[in-house]
N, C-alpha and C positions, 0 to 999 in steps of 0.2 A: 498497488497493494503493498506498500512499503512499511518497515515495523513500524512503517508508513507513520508510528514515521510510517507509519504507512507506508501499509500498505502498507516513506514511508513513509503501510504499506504502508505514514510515515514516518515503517513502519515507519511508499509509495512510502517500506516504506518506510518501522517505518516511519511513523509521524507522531506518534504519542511521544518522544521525547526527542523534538529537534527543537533543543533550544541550545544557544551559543553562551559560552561562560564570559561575560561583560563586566567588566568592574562596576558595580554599583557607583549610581552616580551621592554624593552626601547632600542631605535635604537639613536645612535650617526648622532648629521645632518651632511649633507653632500649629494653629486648627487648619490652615492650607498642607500640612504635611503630614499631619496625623491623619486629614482626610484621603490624601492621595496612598498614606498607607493601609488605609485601609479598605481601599478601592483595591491594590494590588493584591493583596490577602485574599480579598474575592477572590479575584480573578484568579489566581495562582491557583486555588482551591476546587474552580472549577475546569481548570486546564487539565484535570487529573483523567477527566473524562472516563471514567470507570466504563459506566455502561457500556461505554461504543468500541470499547478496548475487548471486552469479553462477547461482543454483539460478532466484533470481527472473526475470530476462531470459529463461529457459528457458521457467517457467511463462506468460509475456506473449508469447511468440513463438507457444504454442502457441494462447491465446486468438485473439491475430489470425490465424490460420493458423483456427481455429473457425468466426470472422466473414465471411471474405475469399476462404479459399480451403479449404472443406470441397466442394468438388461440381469436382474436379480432372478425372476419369474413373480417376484412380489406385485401387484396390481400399484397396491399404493406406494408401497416405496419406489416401485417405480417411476411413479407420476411425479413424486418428490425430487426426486432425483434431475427428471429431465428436465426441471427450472434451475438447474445449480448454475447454468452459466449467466444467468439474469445477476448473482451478486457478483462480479466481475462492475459491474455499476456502482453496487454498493461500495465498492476496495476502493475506487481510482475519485469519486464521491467522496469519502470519508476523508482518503487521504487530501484534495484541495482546498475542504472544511478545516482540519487541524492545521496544515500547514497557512491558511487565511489569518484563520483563528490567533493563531501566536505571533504571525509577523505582521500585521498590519498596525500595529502601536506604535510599535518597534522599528519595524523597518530591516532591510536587510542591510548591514554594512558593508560585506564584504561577501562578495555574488561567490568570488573564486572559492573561498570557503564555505562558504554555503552548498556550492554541488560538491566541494569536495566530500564532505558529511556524508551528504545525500549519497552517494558513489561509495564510497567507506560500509554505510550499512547496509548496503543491496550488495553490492558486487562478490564479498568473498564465500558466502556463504552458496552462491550461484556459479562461481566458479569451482568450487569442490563440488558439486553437482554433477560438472562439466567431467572432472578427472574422471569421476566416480563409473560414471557411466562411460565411460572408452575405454576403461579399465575393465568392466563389467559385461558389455556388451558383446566384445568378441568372445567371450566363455561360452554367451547362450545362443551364438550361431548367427548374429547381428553384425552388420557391417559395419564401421565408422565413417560416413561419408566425407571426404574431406570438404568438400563448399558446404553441408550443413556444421561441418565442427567449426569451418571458419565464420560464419554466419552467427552462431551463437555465443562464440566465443567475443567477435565485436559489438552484442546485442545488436542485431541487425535484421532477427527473424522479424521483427513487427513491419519491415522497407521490404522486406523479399518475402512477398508471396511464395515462392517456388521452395523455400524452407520453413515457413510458419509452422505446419508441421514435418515433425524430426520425429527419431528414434532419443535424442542425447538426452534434450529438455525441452520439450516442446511450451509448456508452463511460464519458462525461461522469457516468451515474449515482453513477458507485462514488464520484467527489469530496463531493456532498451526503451519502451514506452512511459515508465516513470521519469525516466533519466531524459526522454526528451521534453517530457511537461516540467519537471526540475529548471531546466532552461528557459521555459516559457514566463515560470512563476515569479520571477521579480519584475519584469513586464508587465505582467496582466496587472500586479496587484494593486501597484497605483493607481490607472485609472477607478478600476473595480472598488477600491476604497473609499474613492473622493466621491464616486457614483450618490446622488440622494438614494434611499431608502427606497423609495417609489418607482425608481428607474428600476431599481435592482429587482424589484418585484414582477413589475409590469412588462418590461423589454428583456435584460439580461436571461435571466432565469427561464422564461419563455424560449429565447434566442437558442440557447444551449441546448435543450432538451429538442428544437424542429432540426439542429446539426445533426443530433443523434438518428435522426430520421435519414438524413443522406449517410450516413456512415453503417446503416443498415442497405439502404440501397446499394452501395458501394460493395460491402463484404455480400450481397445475392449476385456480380459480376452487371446489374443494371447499367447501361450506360448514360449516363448524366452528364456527357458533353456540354450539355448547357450552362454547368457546373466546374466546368473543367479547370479553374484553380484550387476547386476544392478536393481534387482527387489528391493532392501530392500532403493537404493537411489532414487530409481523414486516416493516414496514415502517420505513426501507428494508431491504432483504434482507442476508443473512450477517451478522448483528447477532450469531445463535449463533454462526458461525464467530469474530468479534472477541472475544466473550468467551471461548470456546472458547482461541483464544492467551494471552488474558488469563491465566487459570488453569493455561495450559499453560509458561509463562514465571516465575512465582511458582514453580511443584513444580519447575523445571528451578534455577534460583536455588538453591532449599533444597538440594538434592543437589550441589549445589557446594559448601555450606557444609558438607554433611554426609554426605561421599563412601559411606558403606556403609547409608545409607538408601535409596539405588536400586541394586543393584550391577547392571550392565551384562555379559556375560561378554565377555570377552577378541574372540573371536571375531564376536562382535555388532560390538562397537566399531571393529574394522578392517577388515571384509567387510561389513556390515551395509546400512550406505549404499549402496555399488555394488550390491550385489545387488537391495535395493530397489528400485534407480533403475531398473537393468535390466530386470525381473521385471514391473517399474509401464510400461513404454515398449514390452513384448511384447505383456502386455494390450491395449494399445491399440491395436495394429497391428495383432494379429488377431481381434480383437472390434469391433463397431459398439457407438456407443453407443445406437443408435434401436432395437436389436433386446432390450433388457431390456425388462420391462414399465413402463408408463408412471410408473407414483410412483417407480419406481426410478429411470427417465430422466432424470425432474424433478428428484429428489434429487443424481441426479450433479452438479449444479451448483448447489444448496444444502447440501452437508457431507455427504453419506455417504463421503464417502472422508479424513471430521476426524482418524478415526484412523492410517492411512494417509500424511498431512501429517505428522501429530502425531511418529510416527516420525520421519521423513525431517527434519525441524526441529530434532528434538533430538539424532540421532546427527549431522547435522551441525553443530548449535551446539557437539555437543562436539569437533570438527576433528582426529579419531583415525582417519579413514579412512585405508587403504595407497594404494588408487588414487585415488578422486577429491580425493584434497585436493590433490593438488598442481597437477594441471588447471585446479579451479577456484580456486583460489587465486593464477593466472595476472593480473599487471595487466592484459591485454586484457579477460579474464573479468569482471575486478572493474569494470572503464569499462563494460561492458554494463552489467550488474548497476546501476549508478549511472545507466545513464540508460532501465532500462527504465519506467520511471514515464512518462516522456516519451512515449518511441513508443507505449504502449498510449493513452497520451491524445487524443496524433494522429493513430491509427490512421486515422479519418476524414479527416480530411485526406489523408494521403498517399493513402489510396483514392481521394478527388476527382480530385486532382493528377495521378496514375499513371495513371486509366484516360482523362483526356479533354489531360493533357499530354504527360505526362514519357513512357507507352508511345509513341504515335504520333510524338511524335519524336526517338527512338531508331531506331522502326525507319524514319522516312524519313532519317534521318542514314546510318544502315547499310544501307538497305535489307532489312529483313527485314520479320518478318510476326508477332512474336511478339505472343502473350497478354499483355498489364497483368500480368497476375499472374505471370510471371517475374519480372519488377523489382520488383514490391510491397514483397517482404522487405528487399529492399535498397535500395531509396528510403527505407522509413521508417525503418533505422538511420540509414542519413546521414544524412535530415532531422532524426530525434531528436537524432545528438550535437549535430550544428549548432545546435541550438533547445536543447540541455540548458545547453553551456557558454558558447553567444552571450546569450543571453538570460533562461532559466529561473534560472540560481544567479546573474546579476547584479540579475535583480530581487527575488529572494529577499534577497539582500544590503542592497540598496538599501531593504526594508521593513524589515530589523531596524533599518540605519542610520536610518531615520526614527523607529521605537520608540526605539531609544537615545536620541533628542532629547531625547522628549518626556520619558525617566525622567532625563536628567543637567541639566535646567534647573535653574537653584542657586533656590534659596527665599530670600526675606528672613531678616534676622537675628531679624525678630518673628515670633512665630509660625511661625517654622519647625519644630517638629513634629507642628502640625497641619496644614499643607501638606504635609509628607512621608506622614502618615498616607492625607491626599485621595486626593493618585499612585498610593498601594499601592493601593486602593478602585479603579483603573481597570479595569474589565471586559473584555474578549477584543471585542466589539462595539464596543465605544465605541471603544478604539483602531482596528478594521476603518472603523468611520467616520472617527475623525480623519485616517487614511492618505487617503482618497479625498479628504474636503477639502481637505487640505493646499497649499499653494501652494506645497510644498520637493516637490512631486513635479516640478513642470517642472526642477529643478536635481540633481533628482537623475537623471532620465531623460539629461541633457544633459551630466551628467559619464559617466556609462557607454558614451554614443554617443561 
C-alpha cells in the first residue's frame, strides 16, 4: 500500500510518483522522433492514473472502517464493513501494476536507489507512528512491549507471527511487506516483461491468484507440509497479490503498444468501471463476509477477488469511463488519493487519540454524548493531510536531498573513475545507514522546521 507509490502504496507506496529524474536522452528531428515523442506524451499522460489514485483512498477508508468500526449495530454497514480487508488485495495489486507500469521501458538503473526511494516514502511517516504511540500509550494504561516495539520498529511484524498483532501499529505490517516485494521487483520484472502476452494471460496471472489460495491456507494455521518451501515465501502476506500487479501492469503496457491485442468493447470501456464499482459496493452491503465458508473468508483478504481488482485497475488505468472519470478525477479526490498512505498508517493513532482525546472533548465542548467513532473518519483525514504535507513529503524530501549529497560529491582528478565506479556499487542499505548516521540530519530537520 505504498503512496504506492503505492500503496508505494507506490505510494507500496507510494507508486503513483516513483519515477527517478534521468537526463533526457537528445533525439535528432525527424518523423522517427516526433513519433517516439509522441508516443511518450501518451504515455506520460496516462501515467497520471487519476482514477486508481482516488479509487485508492476508497479502498483505505474501507479497511479502516474493517478495523475500527465493523460492530456499529448498523446491518448494512456492517456487512460493508466486514469486506474491508479484501482491498488489502486491491493496495499490494495496484501497487505491482504502477510500479510494472513505469519501469518496464525503462528499466531500473540503479536497484540501490530504487529501494532507497521506496524506503524514503514508506518509513518516516511509519516511524512517527511508532514515537507517537509509546508516547501515547502508557497515558491510557497500555504497555510498551519491548519485542513488539522492536519487531515493528525493524518492520518484521509480517516474519513474526507472535507480533503481527500489537498495540504500537499493528497496520504497520504492509510497510516490512512492501519493502520486501521492493526487493523482489527488479527480479521479477524482467522475466515478466520478456513473457508473450499469452503466457501472461494464461499461466502467470492464473499462477498468482492459486498462491493466493495457499497464503489463505497458511494464515487458517492449515498444515501444507507438502508445500513446505512455500511456507517461508507466503510470508509476508499478498506477495501473490504484488506479483499478481506485477504481470498485470507488463500485459496492460503491451496493449498500449499494441491496441488490437486486447480489444475492450466499446461499451465495457465506458460503463464498465461504474458498473463494477456499483455491482462490488451492493455485494458488500448485503452480504456478510463471516457468512461464506471459512477458506473462502480467509481468502477474502488474501486475492480471491485478484481478479475482480484486476478488472477495476485496468479499465481505470485506461481513463475511458463516462461517469466516474470525471468524479474521480476531481483535485479533492486526487489530495485524498495522495494522502491515503498516511491515514491508513495512522489509523492507530487517530484510534488512540479519538477514543481517550479528541471524542471526549468534543462532546464536553458541545455537550454531547457521541461515540469516538463519529469523529474517527474525520479526525484521521485531518490528521493524515496535516501529517502527509507537514511532514511526510518534507522528510521524504529531505532523504533524497541527503542522497543527492552523497551521489554529487566531486572525486579527485586521480582516480576519478574508479571513485565513480565505488558510488555506483552503493547498496539501498548502506545508504539506509548513511542517512541515520549522518550529522546533515540535524540541518536538514532544522531547515524544514
Amino acid at each position: 500500500m505504498d503512496n504506492d507509490d503505492l500503496v508505494e502504496v507506490e505510494s507500496p507506496t507510494s507508486a503513483m510518483d516513483d519515477t527517478e529524474d534521468e537526463p533526457e536522452e537528445e533525439q535528432e528531428p525527424g518523423p522517427e522522433a516526433e513519433s517516439r515523442q509522441e508516443n511518450d506524451s501518451r504515455t506520460s499522460r496516462k501515467r497520471q492514473l487519476h482514477i486508481l489514485q482516488s479509487l485508492r483512498w476508497l479502498s483505505a477508508m474501507h479497511i479502516i472502517c474493517y478495523h475500527f468500526l465493523a460492530e456499529t449495530g448498523n446491518k448494512r454497514w456492517d456487512n460493508f464493513a466486514s469486506w474491508g480487508a479484501s482491498q488489502l488485495t486491491y493496495f499490494f495489486v495496484l501497487s505491482g501494476f504502477i510500479l510494472a507500469y513505469q519501469y518496464t521501458d525503462r528499466g531500473i538503473t540503479n536497484v540501490g536507489k530504487f529501494l532507497f526511494k521506496r524506503w524514503a516514502r514508506l518509513y518516516p511517516t511509519y516511524l512517527l507512528s511508532i514515537i507517537v504511540q509509546c508516547i501515547a500509550l502508557p497515558k491510557v494504561g497500555i504497555p510498551v512491549d519491548a519485542g513488539a516495539l522492536a519487531a515493528v520498529f525493524f518492520s518484521l511484524t509480517a516474519w513474526i507471527p507472535r507480533y503481527f498483532l500489537n498495540f504500537i501499529n499493528t497496520p504497520g505490517w504492509s510497510v516490512g511487506a512492501f519493502l520486501f516485494q521492493y526487493m523482489l521487483f527488479p527480479t521479477l520484472l524482467k522475466p515478466i516483461s520478456r513473457a508473450k502476452q499469452g503466457t501472461r494471460f494464461k499461466k502467470l496471472l492464473p499462477a498468482c491468484w492459486i498462491f493466493s489460495i495457499l497464503e489463505a491456507g497458511h494464515a487458517m494455521g492449515i498444515d501444507i507440509s507438502l508445500f513446505k518451501p512455500f511456507n517461508w515465501v507466503m510470508l509476508p502476506p499478498h506477495t501473490g497479490s504484488f506479483m499478481f500487479g506485477i504481470v498485470l501492469g507488463c500485459s496492460f503496457l503491451e496493449s498500449e503498444k499494441r491496441p488490437t491485442a486486447t480489444r475492450i468493447p466499446q461499451l465495457v470501456r465506458h460503463f464498465g468501471l461504474s458498473v463494477t464499482v456499483v455491482a462490488t459496493v451492493l455485494l458488500f452491503v448485503f452480504t456478510r463476509a463471516t457468512s461464506v465458508p471459512s477458506i473462502l473468508y480467509y481468502w477474502t483478504s488474501h486475492g480471491l477477488f485478484m481478479p475482480l481488482f484486476a478488472f477495476i485497475i485496468w479499465l481505470g488505468a485506461l481513463e475511458t469511463d463516462c461517469l466516474l472519470r470525471h468524479w474521480l478525477s476531481l483535485k479533492p479526490c486526487l489530495l485524498l488519493g495522495q494522502v491515503s498512505f498516511t491515514v491508513y498508517i495512522l489509523q492507530g493513532c487517530v484510534n488512540t487519540f479519538s477514543a481517550n482525546w479528541i471524542g471526549p472533548w468534543i462532546n464536553k465542548q458541545f455537550g454531547l454524548s457521541l461515540d469516538y467513532n463519529y469523529v474517527f473518519l474525520v479526525a484521521a483525514n485531518v490528521i493524515g493531510f496535516i501529517i502527509h504535507f507537514v511532514f511526510e513529503q518534507p522528510a521524504y524530501n529531505a532523504l533524497l536531498f541527503l542522497d543527492s549529497r552523497n551521489d554529487t560529491q566531486t572525486a579527485p582528478e586521480v582516480g576519478t573513475i574508479r571513485t565513480t565506479r565505488r558510488k555506483k556499487k552503493m547498496s539501498g542499505w548502506k545508504r539506509t545507514f548513511n542517512t541515520f548516521i549522518s550529522y546533515e540530519w540535524v540541518r536538514v530537520i532544522a531547515y524544514y522546521l
